[in-house]
C-alpha positions in Angstrom: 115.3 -25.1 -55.7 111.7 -23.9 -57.3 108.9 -23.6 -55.2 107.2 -26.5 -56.3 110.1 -28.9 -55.3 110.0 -27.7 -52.1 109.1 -30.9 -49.6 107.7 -31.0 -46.0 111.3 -31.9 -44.4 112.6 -28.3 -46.2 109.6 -26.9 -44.3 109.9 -28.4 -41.1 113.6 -27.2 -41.5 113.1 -23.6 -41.9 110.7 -24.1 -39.2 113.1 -25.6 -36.7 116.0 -23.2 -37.6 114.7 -20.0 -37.7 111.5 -19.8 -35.5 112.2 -22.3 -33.2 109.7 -25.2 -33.7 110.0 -28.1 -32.7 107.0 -29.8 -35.4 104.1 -28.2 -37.5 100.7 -28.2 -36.5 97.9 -29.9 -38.3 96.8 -27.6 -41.3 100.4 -25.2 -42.0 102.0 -27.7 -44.0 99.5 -27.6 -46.2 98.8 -24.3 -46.8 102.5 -23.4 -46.5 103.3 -25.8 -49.7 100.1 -24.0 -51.4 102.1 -20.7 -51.1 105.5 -22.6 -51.9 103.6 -23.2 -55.3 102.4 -19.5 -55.8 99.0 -20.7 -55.5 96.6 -17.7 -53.7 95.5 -19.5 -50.3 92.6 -19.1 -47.9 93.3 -20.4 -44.2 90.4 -20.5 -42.0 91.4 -22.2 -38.3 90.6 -21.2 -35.0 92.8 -18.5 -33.0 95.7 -20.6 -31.4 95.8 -22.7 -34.6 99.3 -21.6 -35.8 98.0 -19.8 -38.6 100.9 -16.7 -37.9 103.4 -19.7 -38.6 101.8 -20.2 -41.9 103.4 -16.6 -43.7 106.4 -16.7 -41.1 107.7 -20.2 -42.8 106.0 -19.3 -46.3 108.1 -15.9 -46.4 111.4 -17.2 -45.5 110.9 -19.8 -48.3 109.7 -17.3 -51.0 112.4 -14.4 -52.4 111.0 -11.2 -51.6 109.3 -9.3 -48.7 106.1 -10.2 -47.1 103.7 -8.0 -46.5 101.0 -8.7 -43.4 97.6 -6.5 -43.4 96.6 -6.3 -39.9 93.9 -4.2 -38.0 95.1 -3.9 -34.8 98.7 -1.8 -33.9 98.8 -4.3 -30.9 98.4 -7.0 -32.7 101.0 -5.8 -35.1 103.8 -5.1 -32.4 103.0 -8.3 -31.1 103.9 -10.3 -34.3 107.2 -8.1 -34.4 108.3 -8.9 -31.4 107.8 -13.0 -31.6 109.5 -12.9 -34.9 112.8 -10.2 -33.7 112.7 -12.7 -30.2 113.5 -15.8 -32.6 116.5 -16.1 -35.4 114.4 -15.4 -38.2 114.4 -12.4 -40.8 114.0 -9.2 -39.8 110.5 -7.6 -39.4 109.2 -3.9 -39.1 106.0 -1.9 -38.4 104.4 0.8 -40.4 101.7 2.7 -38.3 100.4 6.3 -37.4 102.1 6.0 -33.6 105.6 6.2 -35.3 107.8 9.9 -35.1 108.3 11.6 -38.6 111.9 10.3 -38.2 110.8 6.5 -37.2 108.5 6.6 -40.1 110.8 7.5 -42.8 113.6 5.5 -41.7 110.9 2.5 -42.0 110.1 3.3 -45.1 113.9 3.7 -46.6 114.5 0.3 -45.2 111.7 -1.0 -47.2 112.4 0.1 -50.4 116.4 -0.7 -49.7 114.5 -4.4 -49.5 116.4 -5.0 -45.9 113.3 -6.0 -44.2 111.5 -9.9 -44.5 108.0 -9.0 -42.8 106.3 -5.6 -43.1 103.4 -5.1 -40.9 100.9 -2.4 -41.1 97.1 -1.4 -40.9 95.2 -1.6 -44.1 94.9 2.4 -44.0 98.7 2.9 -44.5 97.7 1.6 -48.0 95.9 5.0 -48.7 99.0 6.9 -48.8 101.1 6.7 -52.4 104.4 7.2 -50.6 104.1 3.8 -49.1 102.6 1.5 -52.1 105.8 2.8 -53.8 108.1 1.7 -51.1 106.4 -1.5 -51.6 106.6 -1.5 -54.9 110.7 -1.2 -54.7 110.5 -3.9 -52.1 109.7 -6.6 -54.4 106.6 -7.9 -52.5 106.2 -11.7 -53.2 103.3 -12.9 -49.9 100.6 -10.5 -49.1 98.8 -11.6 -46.2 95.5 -10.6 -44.9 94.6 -11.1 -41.3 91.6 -10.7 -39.5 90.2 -11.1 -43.2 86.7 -11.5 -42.4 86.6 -7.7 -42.2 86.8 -7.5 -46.0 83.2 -9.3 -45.5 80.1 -6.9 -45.0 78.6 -10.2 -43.6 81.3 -10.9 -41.5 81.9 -9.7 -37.9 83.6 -6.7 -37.9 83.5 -5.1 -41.3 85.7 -2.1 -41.9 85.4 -0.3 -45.5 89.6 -0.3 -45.4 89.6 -3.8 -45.9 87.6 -3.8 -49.3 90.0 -1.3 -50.8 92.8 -3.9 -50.7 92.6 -5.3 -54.1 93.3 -2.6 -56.5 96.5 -2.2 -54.1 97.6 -5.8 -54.9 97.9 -5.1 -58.6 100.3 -1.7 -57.9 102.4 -4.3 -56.7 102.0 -6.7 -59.1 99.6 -9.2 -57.5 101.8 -11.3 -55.1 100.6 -14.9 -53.9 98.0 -13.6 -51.2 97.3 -15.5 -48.1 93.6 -14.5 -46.4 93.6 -15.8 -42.7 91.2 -15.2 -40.1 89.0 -17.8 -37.6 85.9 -17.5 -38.4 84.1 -17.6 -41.8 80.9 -19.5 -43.3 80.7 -20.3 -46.6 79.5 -16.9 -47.8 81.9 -14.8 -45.7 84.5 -17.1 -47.7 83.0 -16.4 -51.2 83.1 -12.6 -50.3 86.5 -12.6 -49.0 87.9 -14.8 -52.2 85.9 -12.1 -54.4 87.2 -8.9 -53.0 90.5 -9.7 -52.7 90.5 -11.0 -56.3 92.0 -14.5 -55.1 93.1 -16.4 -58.5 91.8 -20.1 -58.2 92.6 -20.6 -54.6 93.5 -23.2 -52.2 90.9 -23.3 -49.1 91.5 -25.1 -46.0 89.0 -24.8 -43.0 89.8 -26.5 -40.0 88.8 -26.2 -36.5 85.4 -25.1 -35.6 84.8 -27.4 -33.2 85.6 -26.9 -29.9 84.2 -29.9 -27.7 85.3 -28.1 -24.3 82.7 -25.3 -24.3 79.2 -26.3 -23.6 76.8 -24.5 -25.6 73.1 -23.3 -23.7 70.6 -20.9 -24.3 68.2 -19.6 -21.5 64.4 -17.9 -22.3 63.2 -15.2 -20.1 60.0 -13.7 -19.8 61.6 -9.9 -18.1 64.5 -8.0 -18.1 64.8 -7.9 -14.8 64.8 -11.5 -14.3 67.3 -11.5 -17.4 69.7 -9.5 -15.2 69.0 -11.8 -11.7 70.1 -15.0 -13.5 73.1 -13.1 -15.4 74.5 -11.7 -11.8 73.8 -15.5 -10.2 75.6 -17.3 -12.9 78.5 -15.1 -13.1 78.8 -15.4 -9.0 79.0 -19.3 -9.6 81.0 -19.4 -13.1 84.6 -19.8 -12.8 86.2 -16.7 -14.0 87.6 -14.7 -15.5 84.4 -14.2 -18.1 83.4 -11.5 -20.7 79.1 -10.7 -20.6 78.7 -9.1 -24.1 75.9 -6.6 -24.2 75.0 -4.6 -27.6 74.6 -1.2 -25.8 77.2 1.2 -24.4 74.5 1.6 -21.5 73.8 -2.1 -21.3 78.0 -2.6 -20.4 78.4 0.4 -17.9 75.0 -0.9 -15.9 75.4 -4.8 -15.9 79.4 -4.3 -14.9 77.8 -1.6 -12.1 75.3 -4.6 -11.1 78.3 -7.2 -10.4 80.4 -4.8 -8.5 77.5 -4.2 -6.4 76.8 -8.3 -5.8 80.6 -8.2 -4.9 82.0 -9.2 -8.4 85.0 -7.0 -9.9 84.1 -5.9 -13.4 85.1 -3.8 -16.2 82.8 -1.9 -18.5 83.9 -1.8 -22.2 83.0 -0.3 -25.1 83.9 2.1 -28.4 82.6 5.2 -26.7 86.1 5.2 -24.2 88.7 7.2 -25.0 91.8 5.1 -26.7 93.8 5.3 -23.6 90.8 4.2 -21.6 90.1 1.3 -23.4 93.7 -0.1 -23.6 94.0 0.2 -19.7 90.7 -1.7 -19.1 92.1 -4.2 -21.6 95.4 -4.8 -20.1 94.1 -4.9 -16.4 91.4 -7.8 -17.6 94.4 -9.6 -19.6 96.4 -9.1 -16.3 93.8 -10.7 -14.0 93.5 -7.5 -12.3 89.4 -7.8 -12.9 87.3 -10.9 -13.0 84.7 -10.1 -15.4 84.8 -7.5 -18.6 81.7 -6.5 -19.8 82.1 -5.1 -23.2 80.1 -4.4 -26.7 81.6 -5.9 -29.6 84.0 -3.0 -30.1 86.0 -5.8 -27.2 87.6 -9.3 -28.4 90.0 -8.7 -31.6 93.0 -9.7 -30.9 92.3 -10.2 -27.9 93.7 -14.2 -26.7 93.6 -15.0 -23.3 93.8 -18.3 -22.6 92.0 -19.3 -19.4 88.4 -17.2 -20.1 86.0 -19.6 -18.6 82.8 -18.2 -20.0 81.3 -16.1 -22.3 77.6 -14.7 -21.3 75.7 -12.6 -24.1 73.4 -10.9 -22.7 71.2 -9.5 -25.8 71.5 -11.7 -28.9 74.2 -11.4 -31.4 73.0 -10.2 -34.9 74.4 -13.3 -36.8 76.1 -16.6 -35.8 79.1 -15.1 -37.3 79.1 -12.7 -34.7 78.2 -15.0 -31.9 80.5 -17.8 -33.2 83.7 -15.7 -32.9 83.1 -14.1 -29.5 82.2 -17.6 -27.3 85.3 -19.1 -29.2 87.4 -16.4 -26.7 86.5 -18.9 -24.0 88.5 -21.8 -23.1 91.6 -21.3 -25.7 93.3 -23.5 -23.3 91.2 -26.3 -23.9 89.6 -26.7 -20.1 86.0 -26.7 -19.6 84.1 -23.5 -20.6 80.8 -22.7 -21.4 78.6 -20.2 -23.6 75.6 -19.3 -22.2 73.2 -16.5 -24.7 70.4 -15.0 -22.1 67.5 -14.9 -24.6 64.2 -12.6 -24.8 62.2 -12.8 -27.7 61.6 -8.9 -27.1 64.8 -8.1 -27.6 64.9 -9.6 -30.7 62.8 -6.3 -32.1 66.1 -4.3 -30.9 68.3 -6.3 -32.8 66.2 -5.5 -36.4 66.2 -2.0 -35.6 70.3 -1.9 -35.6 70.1 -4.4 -38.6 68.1 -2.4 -40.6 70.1 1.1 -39.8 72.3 2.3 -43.1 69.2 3.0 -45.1 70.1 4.6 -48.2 67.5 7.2 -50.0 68.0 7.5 -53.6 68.0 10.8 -54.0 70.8 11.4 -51.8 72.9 8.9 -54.1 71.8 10.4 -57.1 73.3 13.6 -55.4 76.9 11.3 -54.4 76.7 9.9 -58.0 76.6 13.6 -59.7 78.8 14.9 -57.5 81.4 12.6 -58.6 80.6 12.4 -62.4 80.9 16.7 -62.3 84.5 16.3 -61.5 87.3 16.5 -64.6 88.9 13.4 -62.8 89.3 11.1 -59.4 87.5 12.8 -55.9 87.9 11.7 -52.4 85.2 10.7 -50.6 85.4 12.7 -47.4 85.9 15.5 -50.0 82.5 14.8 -51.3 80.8 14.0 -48.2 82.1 17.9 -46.6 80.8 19.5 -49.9 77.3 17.3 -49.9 77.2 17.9 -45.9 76.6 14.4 -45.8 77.9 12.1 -42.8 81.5 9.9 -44.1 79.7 6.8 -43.3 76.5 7.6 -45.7 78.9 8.9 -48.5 80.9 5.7 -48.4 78.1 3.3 -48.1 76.5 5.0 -51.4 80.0 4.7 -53.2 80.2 1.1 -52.4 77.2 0.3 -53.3 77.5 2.6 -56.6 80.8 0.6 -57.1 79.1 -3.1 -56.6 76.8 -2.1 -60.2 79.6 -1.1 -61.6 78.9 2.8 -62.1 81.9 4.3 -60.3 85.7 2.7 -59.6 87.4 2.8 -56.6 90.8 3.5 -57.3 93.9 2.4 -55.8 95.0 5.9 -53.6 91.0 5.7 -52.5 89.3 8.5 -54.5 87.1 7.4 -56.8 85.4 8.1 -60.4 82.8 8.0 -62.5 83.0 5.1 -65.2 82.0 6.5 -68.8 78.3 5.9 -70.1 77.2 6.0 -66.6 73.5 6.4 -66.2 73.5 8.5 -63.0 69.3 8.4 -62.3 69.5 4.4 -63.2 72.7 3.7 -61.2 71.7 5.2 -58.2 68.1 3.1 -58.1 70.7 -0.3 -58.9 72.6 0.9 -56.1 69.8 1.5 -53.4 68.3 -2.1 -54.5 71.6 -3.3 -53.9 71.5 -1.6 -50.4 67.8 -3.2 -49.7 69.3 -6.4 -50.8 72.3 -6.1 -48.1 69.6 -5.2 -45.3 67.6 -8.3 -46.4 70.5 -10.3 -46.1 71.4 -8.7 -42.6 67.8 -9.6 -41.8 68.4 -13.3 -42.7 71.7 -13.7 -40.8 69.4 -12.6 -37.6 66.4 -14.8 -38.4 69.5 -17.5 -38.1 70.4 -16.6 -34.6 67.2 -16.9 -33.5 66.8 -19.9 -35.0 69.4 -21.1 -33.2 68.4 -19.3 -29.6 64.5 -21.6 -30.1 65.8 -24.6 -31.7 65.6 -28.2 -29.6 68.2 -30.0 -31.4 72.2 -30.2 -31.2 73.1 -26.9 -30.7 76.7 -28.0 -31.9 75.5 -29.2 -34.8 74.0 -26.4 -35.9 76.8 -23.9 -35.7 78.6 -26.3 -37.0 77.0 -26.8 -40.3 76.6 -23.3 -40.7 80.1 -23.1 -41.2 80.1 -26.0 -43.4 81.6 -28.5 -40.9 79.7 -31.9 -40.4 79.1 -32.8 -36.9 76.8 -36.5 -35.9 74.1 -35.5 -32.6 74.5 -35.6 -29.9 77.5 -33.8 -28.2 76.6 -34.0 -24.7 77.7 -31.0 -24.1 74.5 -28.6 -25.2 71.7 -27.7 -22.9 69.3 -29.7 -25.8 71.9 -32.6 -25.7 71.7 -33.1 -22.2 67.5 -32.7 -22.2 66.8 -35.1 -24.6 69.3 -37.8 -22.8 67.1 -37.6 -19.3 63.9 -36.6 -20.9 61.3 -39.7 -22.5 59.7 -38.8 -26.1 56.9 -38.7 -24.5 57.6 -35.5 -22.5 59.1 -33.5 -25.9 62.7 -33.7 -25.7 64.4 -30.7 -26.0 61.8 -28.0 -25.4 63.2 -25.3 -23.6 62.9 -23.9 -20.3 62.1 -20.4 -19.8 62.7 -18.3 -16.4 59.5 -16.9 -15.2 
């Protein structure tokens, strides 16, 4: 049988037989008959959506292995162990927490093509010894998850993810399948882009989700900020997360709810590994009631009964703030998102935006460095020899590789391209910076647009990720004003705490 003559029963089938399901959810037959006809897909639906069925049936139904890309080493040992816990193919791990031993047994299991599903971070892609055991393994799905991270505008950006591509062609382009639940329309375009996606099928499903009421609150201090925070988390029905976007910020608020009698967990990326995987699995346990974290909190992270989400400083895009209040209410009771809202902290906000400045002269200096080398360089080589940080040398070689004057290559080091004017490349590449930090500056202009606005608040996350949504939802702090409020008085204009 081809691929194309595949039909939905055949799917269901599979489905049934060797995972266990009983039917399909709305949105994997679809893309699962995309893959069946070796056309590259994009799969954007919420977390709880089924999208892991998607390359668990679609790689049973295609000859050869399928790879999975996937940032998190829990989230990886998670995926092995529904799929070994169910009749299906066999599925492995590649990651840095294995033995010498482990690891090379992995590896010779690959290449012997023994293995269905191979899982592993999209830094295991650096090394040569593995693309060519997935070379031998006669990859046919490559799936990206979590791939809003290829995205500079997305989330959670990490430079790993935008190194994918010239890995796919080593192994001969397989169908790829990007996945991830949240994406607007120009986290989409960049994802397609830098994955090199060949005509593909999109489907986004999903982003509304009717049970979590949407309100913004306006406050003239800090300190009465903090007052209304600690009250509404003694009320809410918990367990909650409180999002901060300082280290400080999470260690004082979760210090201010223990004190009002409230058992809370500061977390953030400045915790030791060990740490921050204990605090996790004690909130996940129910051992805490509240988890107040930065941003470096939430992937992978799906606990079903969270029944809020508070941000206390604003998000810098919708993007941002979209994905983190959809960890509330994932089993479909009431929740609500509530963003505590200063104008003055908007100022702090533009000052992290517009951090990653890039001077000229210091990628002229990147740009020479790697055009005086006989052939490729690695970038943390260059960065020790121009006593520049990793972060500045890699943002300047991205940006030199967005105008086209160096190549990335596969293995990571990169090169100069021939007839490359170093003095001209590197001013292209710094106005291609400027242009990023203008964009970053937009993206925040469109939270607070959505922090003062008076209409749906639905709606307007909504259409920014392209989804159509008809006022009012009754379930928006503007929603319910301007049902109880006459024209006359302004409905919708928002209250602010004195």
């Amino acid at each position: 049988m081809t691929r194309s003559e595949k039909s939905p029963g055949d799917i269901l089938a599979v489905a049934r037989k060797h995972l266990g399901f009983e039917s399909l959810r709305p949105g994997q037959e679809e893309a699962i008959r995309a893959l069946l006809q070796g056309r590259d897909t994009l799969v954007v639906q919420p977390t709880g959506a089924g999208k892991s069925a998607i390359y668990q049936i679609g790689g049973l139904m295609i000859e050869g292995a399928t790879v999975v890309v996937s940032p998190l080493i829990a989230l990886q040992k998670d995926q092995v162990d529904s799929i070994m816990s169910k009749p299906a193919a066999e599925a492995v791990v590649v990651n840095s927490q294995q033995c010498a031993a482990e690891h090379r047994e992995t590896l010779e299991r690959i290449e012997e093509q023994s293995v269905e599903y191979i899982f592993l971070a999209p830094e295991q892609l650096r090394r040569p010894e593995t693309i060519d055991r997935l070379a031998a393994a006669n990859v046919s799905l490559f799936v990206v998850d979590e791939a809003h991270c290829i995205s500079e505008w997305g989330h959670d950006f990490r430079p790993d993810y935008s190194e994918i591509a010239p890995k796919l062609e080593l192994l001969g382009h397989p169908t790829v399948l990007a996945m991830t639940a949240t994406a607007s329309r120009e986290v989409r375009d960049e994802i397609i882009a830098r994955l090199g996606m060949r005509d593909p099928m999109i489907f986004v499903r999903g982003f509304n989700r009717p049970n979590i009421s949407l309100r913004v609150e306006h406050f003239k201090t800090e300190n009465d900020k903090l007052e209304d925070l600690i009250r509404r988390v003694n009320w809410a029905k918990k367990p909650g997360i409180v999002y901060t976007a300082t280290r400080k910020n999470a260690g004082e608020i979760a210090r201010s709810l223990n004190e009002a009698g409230i058992n809370a967990l500061s977390y953030h990326a400045g915790l030791r590994a060990g740490e921050r995987v204990q605090i996790q699995e004690q909130f996940m346990a129910g051992a805490a009631e509240v988890i107040v974290a930065t941003n470096a909190f939430g992937m992978g992270v799906d606990k079903a009964d969270v029944r809020f989400v508070y941000h206390f400083d604003i998000s810098g895009s919708l993007d941002a703030y979209y994905q983190e209040i959809g960890r509330a209410g994932r089993d479909g009771e009431a929740s609500e998102a509530i963003l505590f809202y200063r104008d003055a902290n908007v100022g702090a906000q533009k000052f992290r935006t517009g951090q990653g400045k890039l001077e000229t002269e210091q990628v002229e200096r990147v740009a020479e460095a790697i055009a005086s080398e006989d052939g490729p360089v690695n970038p943390k080589e260059l960065a020790q020899e121009l006593e520049l940080s990793d972060q500045k040398v890699m943002v300047a070689v991205h940006r030199l590789a967005d105008v086209g004057a160096v190549e990335i290559l596969p293995e990571g080091d990169v090169q100069i391209n021939e007839e490359t004017d170093v003095t001209g490349a590197a001013g292209q590449a710094v106005q291609e910076q400027h242009r990023h930090q203008e964009m970053r500056r937009e993206k925040l202009r469109q939270m607070q647009e959505y922090a003062d606005s008076s209409t749906c608040r639905r709606v307007l996350l909504l259409s920014y990720f392209g989804e159509e949504f008809q006022a009012p939802c009754n379930s928006c702090d503007n929603c319910e004003t301007s049902s109880t409020a006459d024209s006359d008085a302004g409905a919708g204009t928002r209250r602010e705490v004195a």
